[in-house]
C-alpha positions as CSV (number, residue, x, y, z in Angstrom):
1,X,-24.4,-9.5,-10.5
2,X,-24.8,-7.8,-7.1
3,X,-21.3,-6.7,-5.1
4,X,-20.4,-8.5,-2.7
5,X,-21.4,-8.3,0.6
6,X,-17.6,-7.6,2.5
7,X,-16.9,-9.1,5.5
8,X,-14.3,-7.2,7.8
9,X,-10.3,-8.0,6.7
10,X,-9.1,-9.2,10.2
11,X,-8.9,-12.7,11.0
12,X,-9.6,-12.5,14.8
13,X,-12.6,-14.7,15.4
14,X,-15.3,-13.9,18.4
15,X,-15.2,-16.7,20.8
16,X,-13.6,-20.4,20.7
17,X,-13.6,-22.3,17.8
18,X,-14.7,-25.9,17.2
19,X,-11.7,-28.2,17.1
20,X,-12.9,-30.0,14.4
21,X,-13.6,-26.5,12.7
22,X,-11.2,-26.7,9.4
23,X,-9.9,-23.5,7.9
24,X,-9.4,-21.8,4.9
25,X,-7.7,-19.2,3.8
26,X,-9.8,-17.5,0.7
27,X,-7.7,-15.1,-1.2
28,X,-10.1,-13.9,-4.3
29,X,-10.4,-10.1,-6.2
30,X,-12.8,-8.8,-3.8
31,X,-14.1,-6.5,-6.1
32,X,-14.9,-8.9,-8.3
33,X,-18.9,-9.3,-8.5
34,X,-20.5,-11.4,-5.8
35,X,-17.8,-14.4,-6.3
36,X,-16.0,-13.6,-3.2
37,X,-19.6,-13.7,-1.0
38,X,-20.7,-17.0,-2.8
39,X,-17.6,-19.0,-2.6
40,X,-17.2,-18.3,1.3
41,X,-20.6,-19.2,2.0
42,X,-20.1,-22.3,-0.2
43,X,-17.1,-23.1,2.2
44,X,-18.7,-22.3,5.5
45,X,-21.9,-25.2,3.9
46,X,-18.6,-27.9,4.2
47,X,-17.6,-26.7,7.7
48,X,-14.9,-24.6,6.7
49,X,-14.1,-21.2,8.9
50,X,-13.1,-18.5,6.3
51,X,-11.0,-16.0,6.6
52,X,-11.0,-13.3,2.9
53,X,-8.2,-11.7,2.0
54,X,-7.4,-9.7,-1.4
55,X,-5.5,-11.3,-4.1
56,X,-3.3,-8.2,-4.7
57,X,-2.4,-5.2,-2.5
58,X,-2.7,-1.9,-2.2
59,X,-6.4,-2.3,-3.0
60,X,-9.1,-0.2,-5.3
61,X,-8.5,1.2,-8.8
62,X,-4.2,1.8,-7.8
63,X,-3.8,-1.7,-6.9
64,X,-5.7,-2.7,-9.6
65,X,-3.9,-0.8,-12.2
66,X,-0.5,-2.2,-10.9
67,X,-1.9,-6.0,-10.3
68,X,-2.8,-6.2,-14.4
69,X,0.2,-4.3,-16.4
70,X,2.6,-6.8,-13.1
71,X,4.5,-3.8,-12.7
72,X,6.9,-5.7,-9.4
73,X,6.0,-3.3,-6.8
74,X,2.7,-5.1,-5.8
75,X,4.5,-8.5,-5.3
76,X,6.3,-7.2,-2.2
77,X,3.1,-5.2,-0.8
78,X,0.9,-8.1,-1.1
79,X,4.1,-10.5,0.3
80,X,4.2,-7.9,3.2
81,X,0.4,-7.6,3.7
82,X,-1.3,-11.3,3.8
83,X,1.8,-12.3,5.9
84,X,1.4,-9.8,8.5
85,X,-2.4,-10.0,8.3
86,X,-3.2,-13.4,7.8
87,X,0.1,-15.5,8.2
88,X,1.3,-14.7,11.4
89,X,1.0,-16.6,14.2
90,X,-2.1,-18.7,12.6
91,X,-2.5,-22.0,10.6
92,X,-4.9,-23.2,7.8
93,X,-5.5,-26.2,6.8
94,X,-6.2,-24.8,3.3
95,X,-5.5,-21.7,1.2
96,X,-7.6,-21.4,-1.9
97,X,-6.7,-18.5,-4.4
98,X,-8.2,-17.3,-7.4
99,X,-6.8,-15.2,-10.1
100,X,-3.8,-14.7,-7.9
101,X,-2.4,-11.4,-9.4
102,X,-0.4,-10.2,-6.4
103,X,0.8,-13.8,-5.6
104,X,4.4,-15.0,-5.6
105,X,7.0,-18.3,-5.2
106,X,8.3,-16.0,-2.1
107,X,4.9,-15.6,-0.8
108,X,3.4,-19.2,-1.9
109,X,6.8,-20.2,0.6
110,X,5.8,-18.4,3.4
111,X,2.1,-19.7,3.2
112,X,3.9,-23.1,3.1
113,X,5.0,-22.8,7.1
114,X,1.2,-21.8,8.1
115,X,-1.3,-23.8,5.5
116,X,-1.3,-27.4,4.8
117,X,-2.5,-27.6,1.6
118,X,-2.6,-24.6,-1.4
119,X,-5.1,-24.9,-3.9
120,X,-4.8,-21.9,-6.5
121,X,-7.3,-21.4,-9.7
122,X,-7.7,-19.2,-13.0
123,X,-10.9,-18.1,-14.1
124,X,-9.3,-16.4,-17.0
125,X,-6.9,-17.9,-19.3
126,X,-2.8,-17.1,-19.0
127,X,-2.9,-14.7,-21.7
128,X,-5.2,-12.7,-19.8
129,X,-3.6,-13.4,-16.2
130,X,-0.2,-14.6,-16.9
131,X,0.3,-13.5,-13.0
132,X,0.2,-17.4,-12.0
133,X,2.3,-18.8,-14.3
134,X,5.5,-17.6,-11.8
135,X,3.6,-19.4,-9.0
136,X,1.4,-22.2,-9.9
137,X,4.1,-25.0,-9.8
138,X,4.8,-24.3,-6.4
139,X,1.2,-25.0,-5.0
140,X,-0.3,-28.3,-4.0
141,X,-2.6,-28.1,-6.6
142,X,-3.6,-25.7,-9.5
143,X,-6.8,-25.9,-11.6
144,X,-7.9,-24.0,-15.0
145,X,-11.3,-23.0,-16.5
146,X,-9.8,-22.5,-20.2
147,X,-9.1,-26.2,-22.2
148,X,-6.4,-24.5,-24.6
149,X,-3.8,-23.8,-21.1
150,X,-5.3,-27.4,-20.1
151,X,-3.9,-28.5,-22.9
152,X,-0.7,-26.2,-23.2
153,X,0.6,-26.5,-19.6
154,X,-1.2,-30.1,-18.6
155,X,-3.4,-28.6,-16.1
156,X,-6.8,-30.2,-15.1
157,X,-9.5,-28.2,-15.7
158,X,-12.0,-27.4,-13.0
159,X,-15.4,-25.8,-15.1
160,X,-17.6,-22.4,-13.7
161,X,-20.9,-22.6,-11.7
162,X,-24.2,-20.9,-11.7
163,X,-24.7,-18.7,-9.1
164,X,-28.4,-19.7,-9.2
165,X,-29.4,-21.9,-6.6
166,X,-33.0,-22.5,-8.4
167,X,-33.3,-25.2,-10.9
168,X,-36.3,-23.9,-13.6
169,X,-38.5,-26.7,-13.5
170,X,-41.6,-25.5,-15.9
171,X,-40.7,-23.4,-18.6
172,X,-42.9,-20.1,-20.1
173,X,-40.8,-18.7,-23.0
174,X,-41.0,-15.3,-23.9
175,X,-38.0,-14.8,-25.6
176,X,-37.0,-16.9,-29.0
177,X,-33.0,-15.1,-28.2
178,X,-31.7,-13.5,-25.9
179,X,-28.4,-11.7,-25.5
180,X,-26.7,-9.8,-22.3
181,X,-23.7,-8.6,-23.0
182,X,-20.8,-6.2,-21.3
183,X,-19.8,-5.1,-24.7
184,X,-15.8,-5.5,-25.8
185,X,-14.2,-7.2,-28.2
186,X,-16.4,-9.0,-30.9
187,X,-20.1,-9.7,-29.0
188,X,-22.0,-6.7,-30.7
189,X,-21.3,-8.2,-34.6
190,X,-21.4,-11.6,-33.6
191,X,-24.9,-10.3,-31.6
192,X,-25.8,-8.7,-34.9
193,X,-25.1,-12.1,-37.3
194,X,-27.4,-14.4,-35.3
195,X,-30.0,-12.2,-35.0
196,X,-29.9,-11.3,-39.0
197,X,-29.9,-14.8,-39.9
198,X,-32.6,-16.4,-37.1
199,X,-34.9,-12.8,-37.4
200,X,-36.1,-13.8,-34.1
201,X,-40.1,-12.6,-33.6
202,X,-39.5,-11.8,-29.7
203,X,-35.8,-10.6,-28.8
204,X,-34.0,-9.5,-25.9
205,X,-31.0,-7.6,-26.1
206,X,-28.9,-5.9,-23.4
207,X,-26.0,-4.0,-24.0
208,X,-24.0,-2.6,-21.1
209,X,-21.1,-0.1,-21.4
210,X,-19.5,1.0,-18.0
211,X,-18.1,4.5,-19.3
212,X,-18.5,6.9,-21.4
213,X,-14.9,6.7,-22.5
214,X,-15.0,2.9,-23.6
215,X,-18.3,3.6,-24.9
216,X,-16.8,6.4,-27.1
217,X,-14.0,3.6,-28.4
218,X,-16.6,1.4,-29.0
219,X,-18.8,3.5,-31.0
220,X,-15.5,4.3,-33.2
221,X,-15.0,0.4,-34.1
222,X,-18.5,-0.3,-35.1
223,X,-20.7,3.1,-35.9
224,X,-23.3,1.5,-37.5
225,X,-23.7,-1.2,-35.2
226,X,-23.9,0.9,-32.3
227,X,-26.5,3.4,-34.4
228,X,-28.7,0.2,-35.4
229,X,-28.9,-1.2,-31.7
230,X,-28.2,2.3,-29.5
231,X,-32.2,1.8,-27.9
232,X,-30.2,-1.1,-26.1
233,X,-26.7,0.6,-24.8
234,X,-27.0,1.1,-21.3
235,X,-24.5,2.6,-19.1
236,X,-25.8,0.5,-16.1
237,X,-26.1,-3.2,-16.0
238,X,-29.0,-5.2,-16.0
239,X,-30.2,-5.6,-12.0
240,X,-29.4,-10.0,-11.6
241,X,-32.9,-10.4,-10.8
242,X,-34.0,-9.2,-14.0
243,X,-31.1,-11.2,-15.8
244,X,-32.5,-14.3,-14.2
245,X,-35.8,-13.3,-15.9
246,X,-35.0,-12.7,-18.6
247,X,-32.8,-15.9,-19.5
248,X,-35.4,-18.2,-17.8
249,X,-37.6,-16.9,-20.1
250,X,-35.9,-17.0,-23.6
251,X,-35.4,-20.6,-25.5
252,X,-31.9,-19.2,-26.6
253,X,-29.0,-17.3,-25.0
254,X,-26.4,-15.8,-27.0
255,X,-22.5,-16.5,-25.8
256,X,-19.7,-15.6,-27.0
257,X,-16.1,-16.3,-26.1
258,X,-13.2,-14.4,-26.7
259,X,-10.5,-15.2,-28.9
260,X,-8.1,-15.1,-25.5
261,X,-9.9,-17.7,-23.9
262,X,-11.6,-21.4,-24.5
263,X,-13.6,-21.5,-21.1
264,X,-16.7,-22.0,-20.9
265,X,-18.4,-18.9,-19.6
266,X,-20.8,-18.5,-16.5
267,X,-23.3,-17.6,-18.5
268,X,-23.4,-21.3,-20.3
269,X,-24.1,-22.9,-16.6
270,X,-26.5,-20.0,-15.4
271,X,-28.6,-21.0,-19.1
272,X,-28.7,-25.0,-18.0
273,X,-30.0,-24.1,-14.9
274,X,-32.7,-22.1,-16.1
275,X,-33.0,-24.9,-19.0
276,X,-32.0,-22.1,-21.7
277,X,-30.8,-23.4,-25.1
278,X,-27.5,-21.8,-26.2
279,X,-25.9,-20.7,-29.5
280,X,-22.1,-19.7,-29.0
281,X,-19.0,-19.1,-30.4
282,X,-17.3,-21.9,-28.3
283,X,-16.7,-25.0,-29.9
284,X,-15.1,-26.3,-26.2
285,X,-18.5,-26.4,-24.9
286,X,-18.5,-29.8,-26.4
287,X,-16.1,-30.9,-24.0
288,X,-17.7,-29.8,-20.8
289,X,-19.0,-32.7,-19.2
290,X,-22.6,-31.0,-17.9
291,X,-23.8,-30.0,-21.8
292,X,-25.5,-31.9,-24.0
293,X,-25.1,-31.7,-27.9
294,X,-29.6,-31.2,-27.5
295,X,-29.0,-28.2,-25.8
296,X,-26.3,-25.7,-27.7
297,X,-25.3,-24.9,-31.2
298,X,-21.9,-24.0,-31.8
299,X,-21.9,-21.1,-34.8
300,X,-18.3,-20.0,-35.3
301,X,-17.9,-16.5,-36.8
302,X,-17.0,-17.7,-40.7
303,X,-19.7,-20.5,-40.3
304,X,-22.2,-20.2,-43.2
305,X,-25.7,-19.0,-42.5
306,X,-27.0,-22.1,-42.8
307,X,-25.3,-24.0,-40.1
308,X,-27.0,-21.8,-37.9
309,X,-30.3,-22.1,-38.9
310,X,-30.0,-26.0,-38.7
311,X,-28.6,-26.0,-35.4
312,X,-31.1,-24.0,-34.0
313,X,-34.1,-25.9,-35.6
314,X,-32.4,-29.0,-34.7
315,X,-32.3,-27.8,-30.7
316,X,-36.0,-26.8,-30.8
317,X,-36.9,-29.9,-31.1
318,X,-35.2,-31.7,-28.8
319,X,-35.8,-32.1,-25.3
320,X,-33.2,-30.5,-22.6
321,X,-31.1,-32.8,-21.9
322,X,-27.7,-30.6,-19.6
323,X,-27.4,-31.1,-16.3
324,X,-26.6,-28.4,-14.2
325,X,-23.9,-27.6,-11.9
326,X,-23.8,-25.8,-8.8
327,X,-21.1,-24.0,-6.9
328,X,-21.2,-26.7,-4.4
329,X,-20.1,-29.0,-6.9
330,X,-17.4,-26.4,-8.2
331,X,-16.0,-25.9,-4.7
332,X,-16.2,-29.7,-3.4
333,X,-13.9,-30.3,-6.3
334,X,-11.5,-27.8,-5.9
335,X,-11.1,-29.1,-2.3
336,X,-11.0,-32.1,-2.9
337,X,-7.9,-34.3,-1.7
């Protein structure tokens, strides 16, 4: 994705405001891709005024560092900073926060005397950000993209978007699979099994590796996966444009999900959208309410060959049947009273 576009920290507003103007108070990673640009100009399209602030302070890599190991230093900074900033002497009627790493019951208690209504939500799963878990009971509401916390901590479960506000209506494939991948974890071998087993005549593969240090780790795990696909490594991702391209024009996608986590990924609703057939790892696709069984095979790692191969024939030759979802549907339902 492209970064975000950042809009200047201070709340101060030019001019008078509408009365009728509602406000919300967006507290997202800033950092993180172009989510913190697409979800305020999602919530400015329903008449909200938005003012951004940071999920955990100090900001950049320091911040950062101390937001994911929770060492308690940045719960006190962050208290300390959206207060001052953002709190004081102003009302909301909503705060929405994602991720949340910096958050606290102290600070979700002091948002309490300016905002009516706190709306918080986890794009990973708790064992990845288990920051919420001290906070989440004491907001108004709290949604989860992963089914197995759903299920674990009886949250509802608000699914991803597509950042892609096109809808592909007729399709030129020029791709059989595709695969785009930030490489960690298990995506390169599970990458590597469905392309051995489909042999795919026209492939796209993608492989991005931010450093040369986690590239060297990489390597290490898997030498001779990294030595049969190293014409794909690249140390810079694939421009979005050319990621749109590419999955509008291949039949398949490859996803794969984590161990750590059960949502279902952007990826999966950027595919619909572009009326890309899927293969994944996931078997909780099957419970997201926008994808139908036509339109994704489900291929766990121990899964024979064959299960594959009559998945994806089976797909082929169906017609696309998912219906796509956009961030305006993903916002209007975490809003939603």
């Amino acid at each position: 994705m492209n970064p975000p576009q950042i809009r200047p920290e201070s709340p101060e507003q030019d001019g008078e405001l509408c009365p009728a103007m509602k406000s919300c108070l967006l507290i997202i990673p800033r950092h993180f891709y172009s989510f913190e640009k697409h979800i305020r100009e999602a919530l400015e399209a329903m008449g909200y005024r938005v003012d951004v602030s940071n999920d955990e302070y100090p900001e950049g890599t320091f911040g950062r560092i101390v937001g994911k190991l929770q060492i308690p230093i940045i719960f006190p900074i962050t208290y300390r900073t959206i207060t001052e900033r953002f709190l004081k002497n102003r009302t909301y009627d909503l705060a929405l926060i994602f991720k949340g790493r910096g958050i606290s019951e102290r600070l979700i208690e002091a948002m309490r005397r300016s905002v009516r209504r706190i709306v918080g939500y986890n794009w990973d799963s708790f064992q990845l950000n288990k920051a919420p878990l001290g906070w989440y009971r004491f907001a108004t509401k709290y949604y989860t993209f992963d089914y197995r916390d759903a299920d674990r901590w009886s949250l509802p479960v608000v699914e991803l978007f597509t950042s892609s506000a096109t809808v592909t209506g007729e399709k030129k494939i020029r791709y059989q699979v595709s695969a785009i991948l930030r490489n960690h974890g298990g995506r390169l071998g599970y990458v590597d099994r469905v392309v051995s087993i489909l042999r795919p005549t026209d492939v796209f593969i993608s492989i991005y590796e931010p450093d040369v240090f986690r590239f060297a780790c990489n390597f290490l795990k898997s030498p001779r996966l990294y030595l049969k696909y190293r014409k794909y490594v690249s140390f810079r991702p694939l421009p979005y444009v050319e990621y749109s391209e590419v999955m509008r024009s291949s039949e398949f996608t490859i996803d794969y999900a984590h161990h750590t986590q059960t949502g279902i990924t952007m990826r999966c609703f950027e595919a619909i959208n572009m009326k890309t057939k899927i293969i994944t790892n996931n078997p909780y696709i099957r419970r997201g309410s926008h994808f139908d069984e036509a339109d994704y095979v489900v291929f766990g790692e121990s899964d024979l060959p064959a299960a594959l191969v009559d998945g994806y024939e089976r797909c082929r030759t169906r017609s696309y049947a998912s219906k796509p979802r956009t961030i305006s549907d993903f916002i209007a339902e975490l809003v939603a009273e």
